[in-house]
C-alpha positions as CSV (number, residue, x, y, z in Angstrom):
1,X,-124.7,35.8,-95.5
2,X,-121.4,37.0,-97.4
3,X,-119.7,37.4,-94.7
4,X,-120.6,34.3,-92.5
5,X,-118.9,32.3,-95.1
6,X,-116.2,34.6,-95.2
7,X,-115.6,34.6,-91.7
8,X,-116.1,30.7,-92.1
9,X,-113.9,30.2,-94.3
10,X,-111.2,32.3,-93.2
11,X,-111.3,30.5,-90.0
12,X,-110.6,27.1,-92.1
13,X,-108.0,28.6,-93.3
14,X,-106.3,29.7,-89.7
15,X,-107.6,26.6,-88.7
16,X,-105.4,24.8,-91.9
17,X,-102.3,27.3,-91.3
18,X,-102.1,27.1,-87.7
19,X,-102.0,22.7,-88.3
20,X,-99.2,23.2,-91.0
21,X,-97.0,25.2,-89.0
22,X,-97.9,23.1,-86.2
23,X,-96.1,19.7,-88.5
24,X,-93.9,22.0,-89.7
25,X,-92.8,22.4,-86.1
26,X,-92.5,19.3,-85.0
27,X,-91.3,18.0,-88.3
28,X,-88.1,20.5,-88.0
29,X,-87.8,19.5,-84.1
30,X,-87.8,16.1,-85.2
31,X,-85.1,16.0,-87.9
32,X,-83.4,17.9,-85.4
33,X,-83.4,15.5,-82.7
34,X,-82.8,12.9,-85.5
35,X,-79.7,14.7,-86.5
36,X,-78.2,15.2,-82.8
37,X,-79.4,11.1,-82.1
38,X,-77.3,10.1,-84.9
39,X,-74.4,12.8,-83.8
40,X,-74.5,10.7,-80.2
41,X,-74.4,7.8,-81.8
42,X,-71.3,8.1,-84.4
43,X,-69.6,9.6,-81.5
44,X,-70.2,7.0,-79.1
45,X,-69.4,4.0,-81.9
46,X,-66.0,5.8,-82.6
47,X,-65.6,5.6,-78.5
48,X,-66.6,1.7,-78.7
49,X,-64.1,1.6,-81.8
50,X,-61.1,3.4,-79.7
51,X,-62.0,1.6,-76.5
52,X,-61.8,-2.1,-78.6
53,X,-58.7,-1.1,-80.4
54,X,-56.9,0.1,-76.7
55,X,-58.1,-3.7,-75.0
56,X,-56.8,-5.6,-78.4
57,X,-53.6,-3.4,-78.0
58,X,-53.1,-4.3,-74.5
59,X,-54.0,-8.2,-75.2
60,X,-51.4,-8.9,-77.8
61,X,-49.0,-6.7,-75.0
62,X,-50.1,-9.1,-72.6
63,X,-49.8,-12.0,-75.0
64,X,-46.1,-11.0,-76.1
65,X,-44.9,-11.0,-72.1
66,X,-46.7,-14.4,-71.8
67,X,-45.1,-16.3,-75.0
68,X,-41.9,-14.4,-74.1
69,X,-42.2,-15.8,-70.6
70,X,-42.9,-19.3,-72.0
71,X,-40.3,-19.4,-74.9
72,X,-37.5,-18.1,-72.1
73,X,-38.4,-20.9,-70.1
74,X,-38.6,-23.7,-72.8
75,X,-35.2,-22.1,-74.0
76,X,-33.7,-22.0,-70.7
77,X,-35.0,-26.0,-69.8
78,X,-33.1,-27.1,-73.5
79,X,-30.0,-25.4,-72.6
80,X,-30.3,-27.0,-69.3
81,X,-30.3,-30.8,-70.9
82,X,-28.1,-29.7,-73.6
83,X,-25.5,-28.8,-70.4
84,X,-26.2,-32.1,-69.2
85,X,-25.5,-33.9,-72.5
86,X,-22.3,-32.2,-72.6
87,X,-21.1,-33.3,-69.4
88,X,-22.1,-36.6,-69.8
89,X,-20.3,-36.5,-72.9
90,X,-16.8,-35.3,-71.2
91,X,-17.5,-37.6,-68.4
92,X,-17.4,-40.7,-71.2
93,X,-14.7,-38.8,-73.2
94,X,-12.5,-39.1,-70.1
């Protein structure tokens, strides 16, 4: 009868090991997983971050050209009439 219950019990307790080290397992693979997700992730946000700070780059680029377009051509139509104003004024001068 001793050793029944010895036998039974020692099985609980393989039983009892064999579960912890089972979590244990799956625990560690977990919180490794975990760690590598959140590895993908900063590296992937840092790509977002590079990728938004390239296209805001190249928009205020592009914007430059544009107003620089624009201002050259609303200073090139006001020295145009201010040509015109000084002829006319010669013209009445004369």
């Amino acid at each position: 009868m001793d050793i029944a219950r010895g036998e039974a019990t020692e099985k609980e307790l393989d039983l009892l090991i064999s579960r912890r080290h089972d979590a244990r397992v799956k625990d560690e693979g977990q919180r490794r997983e975990e760690e590598l997700w959140r590895e993908s992730e900063r590296r992937h946000a840092e790509q977002r971050r590079m990728a938004n700070r390239l296209a805001w780059c190249a928009y205020h680029v592009e914007q430059a050209a544009r107003h620089r377009a624009v201002l050259e051509a609303l200073v090139g139509h006001h020295e145009e009439q201010a040509r015109k104003y000084r002829h006319h004024q010669r013209e009445e001068d004369s």
